[in-house]
The first five atom37 places (N, CA, C, CB, O) and aatype in JSON, in Angstrom:
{
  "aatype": [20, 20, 20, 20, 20, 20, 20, 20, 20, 20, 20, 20, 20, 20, 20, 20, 20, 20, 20, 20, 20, 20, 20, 20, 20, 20, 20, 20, 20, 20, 20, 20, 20, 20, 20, 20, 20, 20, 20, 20, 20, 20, 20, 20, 20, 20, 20, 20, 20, 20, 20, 20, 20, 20, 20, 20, 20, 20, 20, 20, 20, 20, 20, 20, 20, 20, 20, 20, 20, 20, 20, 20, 20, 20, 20, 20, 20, 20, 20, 20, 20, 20, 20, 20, 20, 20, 20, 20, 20, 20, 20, 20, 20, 20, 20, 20, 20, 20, 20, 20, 20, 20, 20, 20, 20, 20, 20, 20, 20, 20, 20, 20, 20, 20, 20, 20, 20, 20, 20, 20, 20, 20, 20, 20, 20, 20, 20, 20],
  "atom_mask": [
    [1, 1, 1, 1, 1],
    [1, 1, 1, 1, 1],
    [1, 1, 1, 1, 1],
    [1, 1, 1, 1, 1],
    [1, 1, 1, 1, 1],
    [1, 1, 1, 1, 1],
    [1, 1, 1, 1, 1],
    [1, 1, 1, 1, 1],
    [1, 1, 1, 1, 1],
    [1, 1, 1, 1, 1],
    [1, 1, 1, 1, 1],
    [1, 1, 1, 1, 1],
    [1, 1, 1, 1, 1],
    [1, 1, 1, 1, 1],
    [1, 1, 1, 1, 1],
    [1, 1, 1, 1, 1],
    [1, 1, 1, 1, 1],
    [1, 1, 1, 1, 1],
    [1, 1, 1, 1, 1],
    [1, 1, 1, 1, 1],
    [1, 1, 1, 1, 1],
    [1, 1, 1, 1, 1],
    [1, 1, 1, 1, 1],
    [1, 1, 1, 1, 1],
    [1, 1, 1, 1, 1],
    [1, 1, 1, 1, 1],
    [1, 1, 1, 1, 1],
    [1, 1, 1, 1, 1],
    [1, 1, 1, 1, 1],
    [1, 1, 1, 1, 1],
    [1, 1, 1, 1, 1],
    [1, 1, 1, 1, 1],
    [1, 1, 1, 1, 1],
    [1, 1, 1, 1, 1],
    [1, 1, 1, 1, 1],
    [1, 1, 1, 1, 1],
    [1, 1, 1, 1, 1],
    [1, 1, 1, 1, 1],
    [1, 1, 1, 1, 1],
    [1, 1, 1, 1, 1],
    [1, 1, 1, 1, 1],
    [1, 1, 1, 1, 1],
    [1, 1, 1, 1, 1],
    [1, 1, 1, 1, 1],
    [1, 1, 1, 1, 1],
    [1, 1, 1, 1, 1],
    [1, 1, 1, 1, 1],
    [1, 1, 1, 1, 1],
    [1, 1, 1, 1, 1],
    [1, 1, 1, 1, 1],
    [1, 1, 1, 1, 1],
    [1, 1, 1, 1, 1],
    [1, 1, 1, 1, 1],
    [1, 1, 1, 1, 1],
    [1, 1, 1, 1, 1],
    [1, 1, 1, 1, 1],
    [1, 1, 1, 1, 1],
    [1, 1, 1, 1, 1],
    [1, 1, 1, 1, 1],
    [1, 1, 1, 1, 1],
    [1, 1, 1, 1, 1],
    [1, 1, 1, 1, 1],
    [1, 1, 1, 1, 1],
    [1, 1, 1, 1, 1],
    [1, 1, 1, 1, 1],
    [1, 1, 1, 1, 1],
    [1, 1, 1, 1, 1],
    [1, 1, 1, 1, 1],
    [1, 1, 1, 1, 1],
    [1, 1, 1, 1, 1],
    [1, 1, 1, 1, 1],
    [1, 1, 1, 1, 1],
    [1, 1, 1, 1, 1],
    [1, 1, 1, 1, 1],
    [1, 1, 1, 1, 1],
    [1, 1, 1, 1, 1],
    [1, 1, 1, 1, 1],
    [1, 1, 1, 1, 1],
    [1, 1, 1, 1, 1],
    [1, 1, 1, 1, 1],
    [1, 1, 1, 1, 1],
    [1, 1, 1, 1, 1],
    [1, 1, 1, 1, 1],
    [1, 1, 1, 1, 1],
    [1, 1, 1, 1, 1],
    [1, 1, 1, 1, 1],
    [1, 1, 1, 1, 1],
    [1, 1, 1, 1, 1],
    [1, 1, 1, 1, 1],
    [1, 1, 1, 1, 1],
    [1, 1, 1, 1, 1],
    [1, 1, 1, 1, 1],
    [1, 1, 1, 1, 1],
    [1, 1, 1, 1, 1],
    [1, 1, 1, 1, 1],
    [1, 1, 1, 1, 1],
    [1, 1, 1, 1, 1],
    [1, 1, 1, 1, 1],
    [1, 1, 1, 1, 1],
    [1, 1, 1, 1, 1],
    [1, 1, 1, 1, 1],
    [1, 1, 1, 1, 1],
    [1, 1, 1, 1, 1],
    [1, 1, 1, 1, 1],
    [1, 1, 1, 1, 1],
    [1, 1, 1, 1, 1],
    [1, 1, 1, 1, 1],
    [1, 1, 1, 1, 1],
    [1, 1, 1, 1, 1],
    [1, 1, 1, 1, 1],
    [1, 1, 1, 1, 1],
    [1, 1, 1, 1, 1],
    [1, 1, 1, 1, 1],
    [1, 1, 1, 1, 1],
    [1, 1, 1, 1, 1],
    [1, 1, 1, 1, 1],
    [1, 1, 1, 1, 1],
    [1, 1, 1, 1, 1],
    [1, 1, 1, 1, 1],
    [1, 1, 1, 1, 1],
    [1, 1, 1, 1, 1],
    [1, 1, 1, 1, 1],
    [1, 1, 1, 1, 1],
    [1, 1, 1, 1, 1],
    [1, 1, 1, 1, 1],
    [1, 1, 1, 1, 1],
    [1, 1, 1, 1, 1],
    [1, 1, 1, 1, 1]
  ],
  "atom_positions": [
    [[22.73, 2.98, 0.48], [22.27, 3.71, -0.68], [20.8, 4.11, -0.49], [22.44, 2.87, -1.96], [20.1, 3.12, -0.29]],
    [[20.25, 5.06, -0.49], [19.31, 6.09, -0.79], [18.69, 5.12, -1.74], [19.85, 7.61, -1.35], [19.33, 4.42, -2.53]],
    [[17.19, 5.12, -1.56], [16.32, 4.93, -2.7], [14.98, 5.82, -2.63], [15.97, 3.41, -2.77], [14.59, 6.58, -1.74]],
    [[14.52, 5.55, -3.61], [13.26, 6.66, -3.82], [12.35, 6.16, -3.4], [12.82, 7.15, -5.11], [12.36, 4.95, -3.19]],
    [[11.15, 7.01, -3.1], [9.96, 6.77, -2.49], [9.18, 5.63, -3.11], [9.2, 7.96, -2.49], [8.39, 4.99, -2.42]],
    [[9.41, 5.33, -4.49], [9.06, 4.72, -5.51], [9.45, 3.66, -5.47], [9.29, 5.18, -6.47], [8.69, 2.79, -5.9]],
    [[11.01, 3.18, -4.86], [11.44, 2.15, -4.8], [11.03, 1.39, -3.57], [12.63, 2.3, -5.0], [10.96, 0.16, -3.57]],
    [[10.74, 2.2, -2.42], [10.18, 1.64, -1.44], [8.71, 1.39, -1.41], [10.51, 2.3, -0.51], [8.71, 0.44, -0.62]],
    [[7.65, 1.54, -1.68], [7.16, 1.62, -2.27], [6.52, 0.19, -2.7], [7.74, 2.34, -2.82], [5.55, -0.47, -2.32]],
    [[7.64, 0.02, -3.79], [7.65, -1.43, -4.84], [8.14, -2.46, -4.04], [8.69, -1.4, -6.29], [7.7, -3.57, -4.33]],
    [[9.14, -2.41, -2.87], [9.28, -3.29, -2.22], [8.31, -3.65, -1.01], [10.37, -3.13, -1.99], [8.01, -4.71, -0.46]],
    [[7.92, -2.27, -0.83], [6.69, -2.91, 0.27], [5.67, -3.58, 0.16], [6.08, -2.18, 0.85], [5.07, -4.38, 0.89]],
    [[5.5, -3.08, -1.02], [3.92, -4.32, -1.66], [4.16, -5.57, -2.61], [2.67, -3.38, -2.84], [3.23, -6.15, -3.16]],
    [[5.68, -6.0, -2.77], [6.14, -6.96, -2.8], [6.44, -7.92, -1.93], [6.75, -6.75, -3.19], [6.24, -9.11, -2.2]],
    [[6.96, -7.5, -0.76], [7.13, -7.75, 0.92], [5.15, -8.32, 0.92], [7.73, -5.64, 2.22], [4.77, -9.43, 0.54]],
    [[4.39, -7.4, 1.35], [3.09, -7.31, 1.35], [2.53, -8.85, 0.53], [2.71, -5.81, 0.61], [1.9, -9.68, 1.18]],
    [[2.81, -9.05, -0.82], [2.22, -10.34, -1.71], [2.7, -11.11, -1.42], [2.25, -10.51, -3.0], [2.1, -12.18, -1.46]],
    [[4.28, -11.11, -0.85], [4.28, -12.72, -0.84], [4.65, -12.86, 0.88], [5.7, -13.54, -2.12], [5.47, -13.74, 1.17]],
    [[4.17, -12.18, 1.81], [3.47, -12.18, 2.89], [4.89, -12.46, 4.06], [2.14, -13.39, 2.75], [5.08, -13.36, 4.87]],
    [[5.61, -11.38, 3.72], [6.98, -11.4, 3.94], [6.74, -10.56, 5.59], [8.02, -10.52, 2.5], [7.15, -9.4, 5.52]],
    [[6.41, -10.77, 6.42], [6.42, -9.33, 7.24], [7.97, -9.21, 7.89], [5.1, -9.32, 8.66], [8.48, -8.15, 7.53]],
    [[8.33, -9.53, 8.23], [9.84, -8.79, 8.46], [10.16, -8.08, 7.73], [10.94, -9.45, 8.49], [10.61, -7.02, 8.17]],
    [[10.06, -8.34, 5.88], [10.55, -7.16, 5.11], [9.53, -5.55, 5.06], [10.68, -7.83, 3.54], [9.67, -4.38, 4.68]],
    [[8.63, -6.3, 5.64], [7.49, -5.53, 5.44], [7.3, -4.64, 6.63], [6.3, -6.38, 5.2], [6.5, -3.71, 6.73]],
    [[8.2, -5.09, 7.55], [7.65, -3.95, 8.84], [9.36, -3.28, 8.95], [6.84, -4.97, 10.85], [9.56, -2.38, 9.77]],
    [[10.34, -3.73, 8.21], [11.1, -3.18, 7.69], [11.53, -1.72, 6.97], [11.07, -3.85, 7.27], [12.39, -0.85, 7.07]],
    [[10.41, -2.03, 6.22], [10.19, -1.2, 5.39], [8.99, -0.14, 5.57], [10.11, -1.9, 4.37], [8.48, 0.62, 4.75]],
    [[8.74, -0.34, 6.81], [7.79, 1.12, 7.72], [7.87, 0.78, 8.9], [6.02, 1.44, 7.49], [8.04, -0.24, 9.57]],
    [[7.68, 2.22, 9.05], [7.55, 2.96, 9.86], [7.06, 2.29, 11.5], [6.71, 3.86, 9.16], [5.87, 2.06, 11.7]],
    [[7.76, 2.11, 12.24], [6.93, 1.89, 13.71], [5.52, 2.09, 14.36], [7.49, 2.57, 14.48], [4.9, 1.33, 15.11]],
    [[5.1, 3.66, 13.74], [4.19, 4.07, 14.25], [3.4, 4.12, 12.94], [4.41, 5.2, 15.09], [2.31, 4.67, 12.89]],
    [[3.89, 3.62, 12.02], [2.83, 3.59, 10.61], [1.09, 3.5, 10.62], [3.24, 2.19, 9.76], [0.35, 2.72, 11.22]],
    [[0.77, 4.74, 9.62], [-0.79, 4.37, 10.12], [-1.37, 4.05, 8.76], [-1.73, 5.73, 10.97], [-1.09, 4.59, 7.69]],
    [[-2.13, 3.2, 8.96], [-3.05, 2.34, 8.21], [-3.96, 2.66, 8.26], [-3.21, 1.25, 8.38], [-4.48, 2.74, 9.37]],
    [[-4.74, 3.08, 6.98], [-6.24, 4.06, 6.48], [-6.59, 3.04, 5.37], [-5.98, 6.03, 5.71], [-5.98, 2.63, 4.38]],
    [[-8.27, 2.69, 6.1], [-8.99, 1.57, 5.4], [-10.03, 2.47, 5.19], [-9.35, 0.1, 6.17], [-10.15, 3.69, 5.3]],
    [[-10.96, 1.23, 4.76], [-12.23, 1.18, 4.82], [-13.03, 1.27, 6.05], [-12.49, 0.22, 4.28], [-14.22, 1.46, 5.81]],
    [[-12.7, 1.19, 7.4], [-12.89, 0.72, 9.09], [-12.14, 2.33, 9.37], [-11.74, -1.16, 9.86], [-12.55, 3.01, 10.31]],
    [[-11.48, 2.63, 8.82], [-11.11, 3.62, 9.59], [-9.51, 3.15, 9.48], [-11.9, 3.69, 11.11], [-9.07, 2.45, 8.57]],
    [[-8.42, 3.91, 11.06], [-7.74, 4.22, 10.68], [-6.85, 3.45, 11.82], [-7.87, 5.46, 10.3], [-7.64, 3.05, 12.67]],
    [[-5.59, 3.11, 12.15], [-4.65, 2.34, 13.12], [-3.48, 2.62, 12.96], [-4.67, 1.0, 13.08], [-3.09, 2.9, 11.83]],
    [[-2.55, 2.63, 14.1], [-1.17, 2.87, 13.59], [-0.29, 1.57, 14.45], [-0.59, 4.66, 14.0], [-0.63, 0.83, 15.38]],
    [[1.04, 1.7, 13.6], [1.78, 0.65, 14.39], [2.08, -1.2, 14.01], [0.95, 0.75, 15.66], [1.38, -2.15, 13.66]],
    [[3.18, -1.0, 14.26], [3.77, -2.94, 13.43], [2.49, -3.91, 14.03], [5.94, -3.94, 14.41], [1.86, -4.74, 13.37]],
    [[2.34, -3.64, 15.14], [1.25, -4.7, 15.18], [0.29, -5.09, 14.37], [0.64, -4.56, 16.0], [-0.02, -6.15, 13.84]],
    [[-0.27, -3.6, 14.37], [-1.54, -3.46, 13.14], [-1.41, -4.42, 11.65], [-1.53, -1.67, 12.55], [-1.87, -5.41, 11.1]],
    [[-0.42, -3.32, 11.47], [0.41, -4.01, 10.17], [0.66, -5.79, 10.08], [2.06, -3.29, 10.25], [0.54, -6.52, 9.1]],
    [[1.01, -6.11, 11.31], [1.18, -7.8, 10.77], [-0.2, -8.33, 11.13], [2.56, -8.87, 11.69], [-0.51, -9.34, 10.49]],
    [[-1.08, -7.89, 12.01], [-2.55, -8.13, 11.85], [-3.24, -8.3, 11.06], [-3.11, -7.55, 12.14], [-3.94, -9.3, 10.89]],
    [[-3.13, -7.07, 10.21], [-3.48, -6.87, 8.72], [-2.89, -7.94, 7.71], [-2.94, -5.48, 8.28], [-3.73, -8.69, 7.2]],
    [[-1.42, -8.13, 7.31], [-1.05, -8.74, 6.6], [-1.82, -10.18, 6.96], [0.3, -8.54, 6.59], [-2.34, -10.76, 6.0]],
    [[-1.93, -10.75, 8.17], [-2.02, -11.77, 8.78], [-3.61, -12.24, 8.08], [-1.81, -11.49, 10.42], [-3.82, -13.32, 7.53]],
    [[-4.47, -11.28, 8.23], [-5.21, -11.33, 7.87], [-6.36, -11.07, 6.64], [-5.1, -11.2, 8.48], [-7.51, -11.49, 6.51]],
    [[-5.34, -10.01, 5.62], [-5.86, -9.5, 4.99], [-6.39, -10.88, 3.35], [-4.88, -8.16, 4.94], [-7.43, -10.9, 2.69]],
    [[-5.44, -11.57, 3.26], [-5.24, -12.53, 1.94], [-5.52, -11.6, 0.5], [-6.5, -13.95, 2.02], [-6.47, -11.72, -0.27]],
    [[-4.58, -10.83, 0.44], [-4.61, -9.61, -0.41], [-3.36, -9.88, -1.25], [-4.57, -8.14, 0.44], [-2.3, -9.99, -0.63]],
    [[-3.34, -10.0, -2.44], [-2.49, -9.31, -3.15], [-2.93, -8.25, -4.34], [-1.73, -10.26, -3.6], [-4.03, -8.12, -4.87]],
    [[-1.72, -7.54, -4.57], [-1.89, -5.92, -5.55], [-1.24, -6.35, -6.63], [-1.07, -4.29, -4.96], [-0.19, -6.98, -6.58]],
    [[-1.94, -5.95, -7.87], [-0.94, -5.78, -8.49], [-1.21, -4.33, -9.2], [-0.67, -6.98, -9.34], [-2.2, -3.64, -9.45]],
    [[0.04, -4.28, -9.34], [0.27, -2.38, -10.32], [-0.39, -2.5, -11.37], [1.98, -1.76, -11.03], [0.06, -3.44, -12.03]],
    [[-1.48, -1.87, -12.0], [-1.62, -0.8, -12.75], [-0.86, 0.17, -13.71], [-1.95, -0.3, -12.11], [-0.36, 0.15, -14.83]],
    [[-1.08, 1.23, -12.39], [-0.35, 2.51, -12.81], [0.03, 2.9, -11.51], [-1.2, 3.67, -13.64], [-0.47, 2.33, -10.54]],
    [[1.28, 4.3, -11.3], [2.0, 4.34, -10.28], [1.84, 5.61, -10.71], [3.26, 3.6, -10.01], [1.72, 5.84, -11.91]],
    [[1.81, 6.72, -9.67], [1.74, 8.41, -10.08], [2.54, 8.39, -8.16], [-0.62, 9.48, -10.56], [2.46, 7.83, -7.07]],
    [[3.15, 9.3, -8.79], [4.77, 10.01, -7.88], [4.83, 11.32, -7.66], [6.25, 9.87, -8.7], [4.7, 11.9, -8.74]],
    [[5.02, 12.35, -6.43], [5.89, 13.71, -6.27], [6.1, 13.63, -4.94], [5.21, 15.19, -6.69], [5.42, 13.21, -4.01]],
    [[7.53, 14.26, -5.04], [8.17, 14.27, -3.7], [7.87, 12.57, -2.91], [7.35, 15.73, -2.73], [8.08, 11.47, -3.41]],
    [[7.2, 12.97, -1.27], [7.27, 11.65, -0.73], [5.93, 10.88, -0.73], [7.78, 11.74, 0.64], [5.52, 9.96, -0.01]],
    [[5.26, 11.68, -1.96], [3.62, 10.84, -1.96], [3.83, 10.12, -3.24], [1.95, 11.97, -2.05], [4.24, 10.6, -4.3]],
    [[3.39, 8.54, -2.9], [3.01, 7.65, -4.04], [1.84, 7.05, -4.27], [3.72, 6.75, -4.1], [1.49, 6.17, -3.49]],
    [[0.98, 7.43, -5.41], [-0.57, 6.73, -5.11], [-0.3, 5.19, -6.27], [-2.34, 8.16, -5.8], [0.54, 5.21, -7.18]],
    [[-1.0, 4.23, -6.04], [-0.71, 3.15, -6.77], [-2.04, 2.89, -7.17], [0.04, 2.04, -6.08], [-2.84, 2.89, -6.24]],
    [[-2.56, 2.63, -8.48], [-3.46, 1.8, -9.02], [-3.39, 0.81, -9.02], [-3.69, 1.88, -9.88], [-2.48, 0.25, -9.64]],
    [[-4.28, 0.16, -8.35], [-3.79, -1.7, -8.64], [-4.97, -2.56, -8.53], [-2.61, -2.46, -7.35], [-5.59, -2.09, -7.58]],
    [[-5.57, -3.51, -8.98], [-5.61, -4.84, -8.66], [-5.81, -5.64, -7.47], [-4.74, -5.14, -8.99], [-5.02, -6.52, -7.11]],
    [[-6.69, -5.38, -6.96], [-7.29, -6.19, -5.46], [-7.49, -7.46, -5.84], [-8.83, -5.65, -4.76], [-8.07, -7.81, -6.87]],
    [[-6.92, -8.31, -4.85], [-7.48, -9.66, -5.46], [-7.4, -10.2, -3.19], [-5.87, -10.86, -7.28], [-6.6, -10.21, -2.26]],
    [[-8.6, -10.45, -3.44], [-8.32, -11.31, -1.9], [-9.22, -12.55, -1.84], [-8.76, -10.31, -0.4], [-10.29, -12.75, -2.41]],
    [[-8.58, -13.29, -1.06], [-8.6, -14.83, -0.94], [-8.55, -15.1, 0.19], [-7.65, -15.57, -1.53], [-7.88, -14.66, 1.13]],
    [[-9.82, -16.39, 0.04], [-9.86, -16.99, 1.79], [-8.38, -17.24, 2.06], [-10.83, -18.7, 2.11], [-7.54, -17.36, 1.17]],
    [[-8.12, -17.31, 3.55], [-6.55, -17.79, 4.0], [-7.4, -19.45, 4.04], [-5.63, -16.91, 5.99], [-6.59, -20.37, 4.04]],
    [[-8.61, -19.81, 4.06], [-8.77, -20.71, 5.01], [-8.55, -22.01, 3.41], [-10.53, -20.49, 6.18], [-7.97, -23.09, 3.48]],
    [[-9.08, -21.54, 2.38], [-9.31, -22.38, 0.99], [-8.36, -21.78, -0.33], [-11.08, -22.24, 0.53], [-7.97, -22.52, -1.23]],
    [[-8.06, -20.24, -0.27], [-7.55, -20.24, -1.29], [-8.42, -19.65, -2.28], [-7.14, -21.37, -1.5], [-7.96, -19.11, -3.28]],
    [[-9.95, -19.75, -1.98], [-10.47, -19.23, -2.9], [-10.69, -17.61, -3.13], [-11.45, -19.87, -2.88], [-10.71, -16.88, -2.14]],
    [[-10.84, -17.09, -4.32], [-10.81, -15.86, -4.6], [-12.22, -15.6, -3.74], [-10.69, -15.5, -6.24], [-13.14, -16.4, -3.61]],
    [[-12.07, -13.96, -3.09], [-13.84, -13.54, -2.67], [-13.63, -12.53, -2.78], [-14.68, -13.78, -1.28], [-14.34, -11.85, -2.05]],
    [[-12.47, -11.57, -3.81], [-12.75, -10.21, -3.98], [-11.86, -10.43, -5.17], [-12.43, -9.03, -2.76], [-11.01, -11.28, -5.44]],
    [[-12.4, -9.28, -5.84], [-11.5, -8.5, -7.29], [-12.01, -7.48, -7.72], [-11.38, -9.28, -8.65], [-13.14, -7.4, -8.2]],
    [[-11.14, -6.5, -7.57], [-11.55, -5.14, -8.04], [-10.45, -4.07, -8.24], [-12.49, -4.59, -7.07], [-9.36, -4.2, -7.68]],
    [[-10.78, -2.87, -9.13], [-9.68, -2.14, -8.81], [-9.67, -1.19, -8.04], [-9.22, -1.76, -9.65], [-10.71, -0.59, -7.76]],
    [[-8.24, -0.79, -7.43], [-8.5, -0.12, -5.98], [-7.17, 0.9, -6.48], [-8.32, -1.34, -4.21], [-6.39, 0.89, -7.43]],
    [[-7.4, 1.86, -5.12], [-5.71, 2.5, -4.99], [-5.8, 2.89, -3.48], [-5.23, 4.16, -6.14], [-6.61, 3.25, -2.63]],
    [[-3.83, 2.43, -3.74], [-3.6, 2.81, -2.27], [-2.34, 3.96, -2.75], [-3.06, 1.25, -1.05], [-1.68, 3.95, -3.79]],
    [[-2.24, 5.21, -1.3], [-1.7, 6.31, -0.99], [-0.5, 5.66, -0.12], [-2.72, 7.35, -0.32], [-0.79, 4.78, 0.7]],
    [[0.57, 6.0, -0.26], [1.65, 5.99, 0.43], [2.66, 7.16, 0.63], [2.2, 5.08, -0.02], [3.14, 7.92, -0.22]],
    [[2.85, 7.11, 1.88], [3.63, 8.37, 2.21], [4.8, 8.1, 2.88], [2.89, 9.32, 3.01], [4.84, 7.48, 3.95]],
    [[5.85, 8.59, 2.24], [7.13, 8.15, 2.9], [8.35, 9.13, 3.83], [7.81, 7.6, 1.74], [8.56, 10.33, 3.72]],
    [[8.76, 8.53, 4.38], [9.69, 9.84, 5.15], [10.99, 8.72, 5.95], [8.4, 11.04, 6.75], [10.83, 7.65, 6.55]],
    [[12.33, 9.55, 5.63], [13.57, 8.67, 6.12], [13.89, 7.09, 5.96], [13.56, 8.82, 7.46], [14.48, 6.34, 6.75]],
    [[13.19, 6.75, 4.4], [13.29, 5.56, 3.97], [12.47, 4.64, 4.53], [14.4, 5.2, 4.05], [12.89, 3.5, 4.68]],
    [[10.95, 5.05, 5.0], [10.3, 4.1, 5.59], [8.94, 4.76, 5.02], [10.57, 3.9, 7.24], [8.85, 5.93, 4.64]],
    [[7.95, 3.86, 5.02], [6.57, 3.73, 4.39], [5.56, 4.59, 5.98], [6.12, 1.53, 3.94], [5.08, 3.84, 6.84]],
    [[5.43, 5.8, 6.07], [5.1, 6.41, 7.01], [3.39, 6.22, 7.26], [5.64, 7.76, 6.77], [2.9, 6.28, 8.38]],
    [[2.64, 5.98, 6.09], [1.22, 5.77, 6.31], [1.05, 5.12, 4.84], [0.24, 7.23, 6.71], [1.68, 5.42, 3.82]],
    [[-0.06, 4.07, 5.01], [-0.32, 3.33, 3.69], [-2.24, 3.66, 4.15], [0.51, 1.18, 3.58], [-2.75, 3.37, 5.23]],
    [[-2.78, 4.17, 3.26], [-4.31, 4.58, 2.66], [-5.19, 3.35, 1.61], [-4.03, 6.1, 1.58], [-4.8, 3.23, 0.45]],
    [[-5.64, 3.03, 1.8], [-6.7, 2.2, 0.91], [-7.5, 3.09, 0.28], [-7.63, 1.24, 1.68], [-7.85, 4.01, 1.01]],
    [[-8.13, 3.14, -1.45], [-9.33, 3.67, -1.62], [-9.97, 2.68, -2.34], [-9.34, 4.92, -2.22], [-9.55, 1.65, -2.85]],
    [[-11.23, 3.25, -2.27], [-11.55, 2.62, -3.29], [-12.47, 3.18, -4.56], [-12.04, 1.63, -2.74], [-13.51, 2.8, -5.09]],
    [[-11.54, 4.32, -4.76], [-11.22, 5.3, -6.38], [-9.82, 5.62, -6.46], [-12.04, 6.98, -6.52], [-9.03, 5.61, -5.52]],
    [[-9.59, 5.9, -7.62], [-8.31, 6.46, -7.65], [-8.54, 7.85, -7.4], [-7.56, 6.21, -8.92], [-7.65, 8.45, -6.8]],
    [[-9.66, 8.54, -7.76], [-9.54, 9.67, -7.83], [-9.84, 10.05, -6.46], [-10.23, 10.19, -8.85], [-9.96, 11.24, -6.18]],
    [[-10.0, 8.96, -5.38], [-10.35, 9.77, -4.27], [-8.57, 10.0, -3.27], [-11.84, 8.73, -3.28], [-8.1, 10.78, -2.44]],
    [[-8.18, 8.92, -3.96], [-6.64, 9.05, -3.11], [-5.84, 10.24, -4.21], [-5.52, 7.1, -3.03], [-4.85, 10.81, -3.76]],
    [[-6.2, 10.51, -5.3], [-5.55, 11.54, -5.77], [-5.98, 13.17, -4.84], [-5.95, 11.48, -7.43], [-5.16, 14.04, -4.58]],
    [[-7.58, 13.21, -4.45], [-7.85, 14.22, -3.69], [-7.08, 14.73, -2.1], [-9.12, 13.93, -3.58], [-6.94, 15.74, -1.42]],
    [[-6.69, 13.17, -2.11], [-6.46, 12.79, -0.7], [-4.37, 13.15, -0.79], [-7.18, 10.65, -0.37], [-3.6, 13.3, 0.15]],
    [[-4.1, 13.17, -2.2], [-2.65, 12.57, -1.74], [-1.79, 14.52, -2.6], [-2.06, 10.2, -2.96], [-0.67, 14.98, -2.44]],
    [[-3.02, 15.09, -3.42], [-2.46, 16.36, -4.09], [-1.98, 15.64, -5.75], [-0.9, 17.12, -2.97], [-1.27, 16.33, -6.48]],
    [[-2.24, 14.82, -6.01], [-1.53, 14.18, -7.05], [-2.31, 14.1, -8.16], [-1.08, 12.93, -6.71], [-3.49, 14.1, -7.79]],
    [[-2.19, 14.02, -9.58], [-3.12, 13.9, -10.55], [-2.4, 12.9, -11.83], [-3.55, 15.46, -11.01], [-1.25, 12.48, -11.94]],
    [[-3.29, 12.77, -12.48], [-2.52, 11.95, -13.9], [-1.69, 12.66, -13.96], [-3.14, 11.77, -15.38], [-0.88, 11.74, -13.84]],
    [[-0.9, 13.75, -14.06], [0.27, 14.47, -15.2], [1.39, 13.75, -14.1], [0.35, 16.76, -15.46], [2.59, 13.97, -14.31]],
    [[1.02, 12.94, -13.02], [2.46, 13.3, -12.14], [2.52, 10.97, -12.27], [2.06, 14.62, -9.59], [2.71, 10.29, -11.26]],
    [[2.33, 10.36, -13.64], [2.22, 9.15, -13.86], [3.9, 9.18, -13.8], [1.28, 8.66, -15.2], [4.78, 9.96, -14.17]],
    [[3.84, 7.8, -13.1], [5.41, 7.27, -13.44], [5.84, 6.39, -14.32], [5.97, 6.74, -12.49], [5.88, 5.2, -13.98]],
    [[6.19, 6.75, -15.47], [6.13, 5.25, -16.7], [7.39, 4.45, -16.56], [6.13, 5.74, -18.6], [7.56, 3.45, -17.25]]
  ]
}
């Protein structure tokens, strides 16, 4: 069964929180590229590097949708791996772009309005 960009999406950054990477490299792309703050990487390695390292979880906000671009408002929260303790909180958004049921590039910002510049997307296109 077919799911929407939206649904993948929700599972990847579910995969992503509770630090699932099989579901998570699953659910993209091989050559997936990853757009930070550092710049830019592609590829599962990256990706479980990242996860490996990031001590990140998202939570949703708000979700704005068209066609295969999804930008997400969310909730940065990152934590030492080493204690547990919180050393970030803020709100952020990440850009996702999807193609043949896989998460083709995941974007970090840190505005919404800069991944809306970045993704063609605006408030009118909110997913409630």
């Amino acid at each position: 069964m077919q799911k929407s960009p939206v649904e993948i999406v929700w599972a990847w950054q579910e995969a992503a929180n509770n630090q699932d990477s099989e579901s998570l490299l699953e659910l993209s792309d091989p050559n997936i590229e990853i757009v930070g703050p550092r710049g830019s990487g592609y590829g599962h390695q990256l990706l479980r590097d990242w996860l490996g390292r990031a001590g990140l979880s998202l939570e949703t906000l708000r979700l704005f949708a068209k066609g295969n671009v999804v930008v997400v408002e969310q909730r940065g929260i990152w934590r030492s791996l080493e204690t547990g303790e919180i050393t970030g909180d803020r709100i952020i958004a990440s850009r996702f772009k999807v193609e043949n049921q896989r998460i083709i590039q995941f974007a970090r910002y840190d505005i919404l309005d800069i991944a809306f510049s970045e993704s063609g997307l605006t408030l009118s296109d909110e997913v409630l």
